[in-house]
N, C-alpha and C positions, 0 to 999 in steps of 0.2 A: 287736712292741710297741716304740714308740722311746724310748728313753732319753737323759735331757739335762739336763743342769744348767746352771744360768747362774754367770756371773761377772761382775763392774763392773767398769768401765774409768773411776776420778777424775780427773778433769784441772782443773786453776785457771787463768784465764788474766787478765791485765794487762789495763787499758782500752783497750791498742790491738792487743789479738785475740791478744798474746803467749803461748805457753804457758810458765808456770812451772815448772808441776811436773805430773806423771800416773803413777797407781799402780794396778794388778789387784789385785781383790781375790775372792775367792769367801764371805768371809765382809761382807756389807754392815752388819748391824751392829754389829760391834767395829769394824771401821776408820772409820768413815765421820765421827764425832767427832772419834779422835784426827788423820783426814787434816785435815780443816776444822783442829781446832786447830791444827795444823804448818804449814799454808800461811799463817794470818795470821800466827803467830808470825816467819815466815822472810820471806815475803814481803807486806809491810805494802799494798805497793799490790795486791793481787789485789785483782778486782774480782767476779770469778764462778767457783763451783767446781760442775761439771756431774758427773753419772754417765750414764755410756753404758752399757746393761745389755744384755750380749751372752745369748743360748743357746747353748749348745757342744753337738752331737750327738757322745753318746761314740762312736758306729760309723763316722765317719766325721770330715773335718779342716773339716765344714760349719757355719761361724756367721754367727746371725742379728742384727743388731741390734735390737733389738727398741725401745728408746725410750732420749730423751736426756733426762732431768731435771735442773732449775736446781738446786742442792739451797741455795745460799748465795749470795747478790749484796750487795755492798759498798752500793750505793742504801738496800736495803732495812734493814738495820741504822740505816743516819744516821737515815733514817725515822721507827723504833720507839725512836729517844732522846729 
């Protein structure tokens, strides 16, 4: 039987592809508001905050990436005002 659990990889980055800031998580949702909060609060120009949602095989050092999600874009906010 395989056993596996995932983890998020947060990353925010600037309009010219910069990264800010990027933090592991295994719990998605308690961090995933306070990370959003923190990145605008610190860095006003972020423009997009992505999760990279890995699989981790506990039997082995094998991860998958499994999918990248937009979770927040600076566009879309101006948008919805």
């Amino acid at each position: 039987m395989e056993s596996f659990y995932y983890s998020y990889l947060l990353k925010s980055y600037d309009r010219k592809n910069k990264c800010l800031i990027s933090g592991l998580s295994c719990d998605y949702k308690k961090t995933l508001p306070y990370f959003v909060a923190d990145v605008k609060k610190k860095y006003p120009d972020v423009d997009v905050v992505e999760c990279i949602v890995i699989k981790n095989d506990e039997d082995s050092f094998r991860k998958e990436y499994v999918d990248i999600l937009i979770l927040w874009k600076a566009d879309d906010e101006v948008l919805a005002v």
